[in-house]
C-alpha positions in Angstrom: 113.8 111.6 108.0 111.1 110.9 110.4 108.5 113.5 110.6 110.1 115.1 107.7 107.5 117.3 106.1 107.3 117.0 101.9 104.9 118.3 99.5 103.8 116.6 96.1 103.0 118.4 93.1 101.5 115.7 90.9 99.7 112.2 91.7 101.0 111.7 95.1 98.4 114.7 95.9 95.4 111.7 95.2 94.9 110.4 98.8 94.5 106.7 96.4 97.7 107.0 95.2 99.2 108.3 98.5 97.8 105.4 100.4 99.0 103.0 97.3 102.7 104.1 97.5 102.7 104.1 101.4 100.9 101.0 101.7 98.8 102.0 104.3 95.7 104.4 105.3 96.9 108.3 105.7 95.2 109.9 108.5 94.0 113.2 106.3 95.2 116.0 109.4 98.7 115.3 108.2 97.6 116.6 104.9 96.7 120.0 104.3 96.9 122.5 100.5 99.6 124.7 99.9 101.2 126.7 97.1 104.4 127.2 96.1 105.4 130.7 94.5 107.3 131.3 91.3 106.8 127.4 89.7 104.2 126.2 88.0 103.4 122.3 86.8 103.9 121.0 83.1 103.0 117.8 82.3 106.2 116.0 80.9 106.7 116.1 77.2 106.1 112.3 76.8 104.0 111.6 79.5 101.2 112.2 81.8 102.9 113.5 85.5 103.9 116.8 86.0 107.5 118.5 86.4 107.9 121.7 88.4 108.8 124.2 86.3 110.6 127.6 87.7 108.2 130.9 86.4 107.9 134.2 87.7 104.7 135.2 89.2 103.0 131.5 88.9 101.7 129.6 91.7 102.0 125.7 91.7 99.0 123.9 94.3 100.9 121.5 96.2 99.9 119.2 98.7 102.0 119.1 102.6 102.6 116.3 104.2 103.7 115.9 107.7 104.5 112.9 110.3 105.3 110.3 107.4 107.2 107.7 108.5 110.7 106.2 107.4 109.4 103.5 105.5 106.6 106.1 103.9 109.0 108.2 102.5 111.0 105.1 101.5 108.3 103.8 99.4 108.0 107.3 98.2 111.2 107.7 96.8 110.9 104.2 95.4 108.0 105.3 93.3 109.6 108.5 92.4 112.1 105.7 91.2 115.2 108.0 91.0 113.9 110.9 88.4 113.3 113.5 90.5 115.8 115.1 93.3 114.6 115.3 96.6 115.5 119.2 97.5 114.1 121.7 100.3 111.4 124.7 99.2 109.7 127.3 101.2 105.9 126.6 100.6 103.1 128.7 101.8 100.0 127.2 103.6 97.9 130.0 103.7 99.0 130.8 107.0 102.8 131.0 106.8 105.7 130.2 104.7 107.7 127.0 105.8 110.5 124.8 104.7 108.9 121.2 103.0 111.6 119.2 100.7 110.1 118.6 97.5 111.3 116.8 94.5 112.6 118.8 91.8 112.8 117.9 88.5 116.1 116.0 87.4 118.3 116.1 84.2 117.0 115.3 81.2 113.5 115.6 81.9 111.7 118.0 79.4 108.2 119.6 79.9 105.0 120.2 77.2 104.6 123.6 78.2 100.9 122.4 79.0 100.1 123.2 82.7 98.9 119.7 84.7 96.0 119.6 86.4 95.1 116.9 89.4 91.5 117.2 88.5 92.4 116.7 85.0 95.0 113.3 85.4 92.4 112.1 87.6 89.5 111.9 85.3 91.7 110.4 82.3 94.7 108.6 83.7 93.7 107.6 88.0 91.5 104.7 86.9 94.0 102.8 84.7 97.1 103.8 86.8 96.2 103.0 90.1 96.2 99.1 89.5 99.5 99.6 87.7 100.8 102.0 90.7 99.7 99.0 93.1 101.1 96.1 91.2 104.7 98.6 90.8 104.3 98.8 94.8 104.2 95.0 95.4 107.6 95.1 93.8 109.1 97.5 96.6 111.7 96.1 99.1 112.1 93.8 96.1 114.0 95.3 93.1 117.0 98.0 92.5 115.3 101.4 91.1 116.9 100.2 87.8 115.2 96.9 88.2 111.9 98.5 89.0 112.2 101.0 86.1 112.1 97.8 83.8 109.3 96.3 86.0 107.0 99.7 85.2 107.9 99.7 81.4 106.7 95.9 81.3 103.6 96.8 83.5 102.6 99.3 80.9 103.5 97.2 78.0 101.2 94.5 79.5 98.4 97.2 79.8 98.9 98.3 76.5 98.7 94.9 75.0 95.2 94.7 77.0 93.7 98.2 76.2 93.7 100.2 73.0 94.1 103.7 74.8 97.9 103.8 75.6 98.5 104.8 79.1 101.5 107.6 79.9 104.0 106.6 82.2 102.4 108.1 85.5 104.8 107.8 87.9 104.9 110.5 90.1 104.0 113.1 92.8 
């Protein structure tokens, strides 16, 4: 899957997160704003990342990333940690429409009906997830996605216990 070009939708568009879940510094020119046509983003019913949601006419902003490595998109799909199918889109960058693979929403996972913003996660949710997301990260190479689903549930317990503002699951693009 080297060189394999993706697109996030959701927290994986904050370069801090990004760099969190890759473990490493992304050079910004692989990174460049798209939109995909006839989705838009709902935040989960439950919890604060979004899920792609098909509707005629809207526009979803995504984010394209190109020249990841294999171990980026490993840690990737760790941190998607198995909710979300990894599935090819045609995207358009404002120049042209290309093929990116995305990941689609799986079974089972229901929406608010309210549209998610980046701006908007990243002024309530980025600063209390990003130590969460990097703790979760440490945990990579480490533990089954099963095993690492318990690991983020006892993360955010842990938080919880800590804080009296309850943070939403955030896992996610």
């Amino acid at each position: 899957m080297l060189g394999q070009r993706l697109f996030f939708f959701g927290s994986l568009m904050d370069p801090d997160v990004l760099e969190t879940v890759t473990g490493r510094a992304i050079d910004q020119t692989q990174l460049r704003p798209g939109i995909l046509e006839g989705y838009r983003c709902e935040r989960e019913v439950k919890e604060s990342y979004p899920v792609l949601v098909p509707c005629p006419g809207g526009k979803a902003t995504v984010m394209i990333a190109e020249g990841l490595s294999e171990t980026d998109v490993d840690r990737i799909l760790f941190y998607e940690t198995g909710e979300y199918d990894l599935v090819p889109f045609t995207l358009d960058d404002g120049n042209s429409k290309l093929e990116a693979l995305g990941f689609a929403t799986g079974e089972g996972i229901k929406t608010s009906g309210d549209i998610w913003r980046l701006n908007v996660w990243q002024t309530t949710e980025k600063a209390a997830f990003l130590p969460l997301a990097s703790a979760f990260m440490d945990a990579y190479g480490k533990m089954s996605i099963p095993e690492a689903l318990k690991y983020w549930d006892q993360l955010t317990e842990e938080f919880e216990e800590k804080n009296t503002r309850p943070l939403k699951r955030g896992l996610s693009h």
